[in-house]
C-alpha positions as CSV (number, residue, x, y, z in Angstrom):
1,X,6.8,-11.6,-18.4
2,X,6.9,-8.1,-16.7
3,X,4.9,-7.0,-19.9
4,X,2.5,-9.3,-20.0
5,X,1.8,-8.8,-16.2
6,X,0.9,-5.3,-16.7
7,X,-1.0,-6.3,-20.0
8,X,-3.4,-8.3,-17.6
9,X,-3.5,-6.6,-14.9
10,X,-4.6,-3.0,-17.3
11,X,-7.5,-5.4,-19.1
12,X,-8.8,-6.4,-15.7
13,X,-9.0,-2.6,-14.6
14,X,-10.5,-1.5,-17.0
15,X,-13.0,-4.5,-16.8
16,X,-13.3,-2.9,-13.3
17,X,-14.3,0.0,-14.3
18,X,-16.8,-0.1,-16.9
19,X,-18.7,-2.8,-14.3
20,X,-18.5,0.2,-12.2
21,X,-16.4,-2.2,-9.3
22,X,-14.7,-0.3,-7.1
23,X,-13.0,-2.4,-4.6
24,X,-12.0,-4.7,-7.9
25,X,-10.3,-1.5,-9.0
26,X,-8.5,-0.4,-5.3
27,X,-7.2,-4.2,-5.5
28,X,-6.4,-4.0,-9.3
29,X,-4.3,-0.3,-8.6
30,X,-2.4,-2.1,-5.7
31,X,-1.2,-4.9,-7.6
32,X,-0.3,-3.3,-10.6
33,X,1.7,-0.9,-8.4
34,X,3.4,-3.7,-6.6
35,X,4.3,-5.4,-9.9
36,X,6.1,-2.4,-10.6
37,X,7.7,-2.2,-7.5
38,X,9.0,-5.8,-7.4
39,X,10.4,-4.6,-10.7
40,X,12.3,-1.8,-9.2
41,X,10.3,1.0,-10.5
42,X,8.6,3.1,-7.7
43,X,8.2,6.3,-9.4
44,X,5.7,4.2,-11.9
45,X,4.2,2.5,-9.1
46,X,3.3,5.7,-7.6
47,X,0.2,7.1,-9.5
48,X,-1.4,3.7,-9.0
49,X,-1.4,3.8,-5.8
50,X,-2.8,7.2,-4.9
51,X,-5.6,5.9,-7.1
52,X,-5.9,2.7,-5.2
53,X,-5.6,4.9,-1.8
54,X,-7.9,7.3,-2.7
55,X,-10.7,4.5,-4.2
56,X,-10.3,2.7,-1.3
57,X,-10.8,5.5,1.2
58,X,-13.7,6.9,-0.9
59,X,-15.0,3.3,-0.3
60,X,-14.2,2.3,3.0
61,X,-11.8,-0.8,1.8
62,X,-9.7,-0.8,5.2
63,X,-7.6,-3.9,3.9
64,X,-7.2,-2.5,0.6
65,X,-6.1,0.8,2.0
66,X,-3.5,-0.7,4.4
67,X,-1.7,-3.0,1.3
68,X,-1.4,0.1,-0.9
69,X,-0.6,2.6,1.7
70,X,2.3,0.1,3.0
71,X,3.3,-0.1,-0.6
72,X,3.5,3.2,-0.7
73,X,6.2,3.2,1.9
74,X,8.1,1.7,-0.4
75,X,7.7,3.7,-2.9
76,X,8.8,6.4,-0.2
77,X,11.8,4.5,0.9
78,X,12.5,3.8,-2.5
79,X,13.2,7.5,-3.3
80,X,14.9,8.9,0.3
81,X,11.9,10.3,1.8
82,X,12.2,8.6,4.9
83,X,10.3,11.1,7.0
84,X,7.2,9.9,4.9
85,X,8.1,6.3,5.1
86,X,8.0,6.4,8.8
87,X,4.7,8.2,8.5
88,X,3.2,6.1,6.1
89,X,3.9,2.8,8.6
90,X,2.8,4.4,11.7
91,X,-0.4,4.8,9.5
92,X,-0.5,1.5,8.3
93,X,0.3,-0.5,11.5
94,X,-2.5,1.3,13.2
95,X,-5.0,0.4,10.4
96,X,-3.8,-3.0,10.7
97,X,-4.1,-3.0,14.3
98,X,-7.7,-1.7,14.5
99,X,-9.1,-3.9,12.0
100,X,-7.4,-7.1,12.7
101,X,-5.3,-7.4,9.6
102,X,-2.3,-9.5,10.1
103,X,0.3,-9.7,7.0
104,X,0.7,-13.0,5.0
105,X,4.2,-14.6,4.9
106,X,5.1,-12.1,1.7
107,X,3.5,-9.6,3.3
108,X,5.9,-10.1,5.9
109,X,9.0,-10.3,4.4
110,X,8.3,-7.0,2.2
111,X,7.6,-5.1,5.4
112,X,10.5,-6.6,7.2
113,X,12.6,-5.7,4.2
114,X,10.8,-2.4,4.0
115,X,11.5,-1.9,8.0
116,X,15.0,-2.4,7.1
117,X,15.5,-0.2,4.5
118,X,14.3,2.6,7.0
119,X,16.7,1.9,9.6
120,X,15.9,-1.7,11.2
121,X,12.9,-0.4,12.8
122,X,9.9,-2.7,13.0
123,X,10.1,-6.0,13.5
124,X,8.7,-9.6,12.8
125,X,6.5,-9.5,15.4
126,X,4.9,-6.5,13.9
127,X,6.1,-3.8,16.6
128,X,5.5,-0.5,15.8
129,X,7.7,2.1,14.2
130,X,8.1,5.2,16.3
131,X,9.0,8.5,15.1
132,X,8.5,12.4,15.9
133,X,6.8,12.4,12.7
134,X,3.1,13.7,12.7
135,X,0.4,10.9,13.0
136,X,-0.8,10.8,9.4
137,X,-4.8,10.8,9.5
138,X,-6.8,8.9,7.2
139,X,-11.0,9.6,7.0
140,X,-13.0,6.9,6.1
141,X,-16.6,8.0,4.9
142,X,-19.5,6.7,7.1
143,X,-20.6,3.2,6.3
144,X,-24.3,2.9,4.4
């Protein structure tokens, strides 16, 4: 099933790509990525994502950029670097906040889970997680 998730999920990228779609293709990056961190593999869900982060940055795809970058928490959680986890949610929670993007039930649960692989910080009610780390800055190009 796993194989067969990544099968379709590859086919509709690269449908993505040669209709020159690239919100399609930020989306298409995240799930993939999240299929492969559902499957406990974060070091293969990591090149996906910087693709999906950096498509949807180059494209102005808020929502799309605040799924993959909080999936890339995981990914950071997933091999010790907490310091960037902590980072990455700050980031995440602010894009969320500014743009009015609440988390699904799922979405919930993965950052809860996520929050408590970090330490227990964050909560249901979506509170913040405060560290001494660095705001990390994300540029979004001007809209056309």
């Amino acid at each position: 099933e796993l194989d067969e998730e990544r099968r379709v999920l590859t086919d509709l990228l690269a449908i993505a790509g040669k209709l020159e779609r690239l919100q399609p293709r930020a989306y298409l990056l995240f799930c993939l990525a999240s299929v492969e961190l559902d499957a406990g593999d974060a070091l293969r869900a990591a090149p996906h994502l910087r693709e999906a982060i950096k498509v949807a940055t180059e494209i102005g795809a808020e929502a799309d950029l605040a799924e993959s970058v909080e999936a890339a928490a995981r990914v950071a959680t997933a091999v010790g670097n907490t310091v960037l986890a902590f980072r990455l949610v700050e980031a995440v929670n602010a894009i969320r906040e500014r743009i009015g993007f609440a988390r699904d039930t799922p979405s919930q649960a993965r950052y809860d889970a996520l929050t408590q692989a970090m330490g227990g910080l964050g909560s249901a009610e979506n509170e913040p997680v405060h560290t001494d780390a660095p705001a990390l800055a994300i540029e979004f190009p001007p809209r056309r």
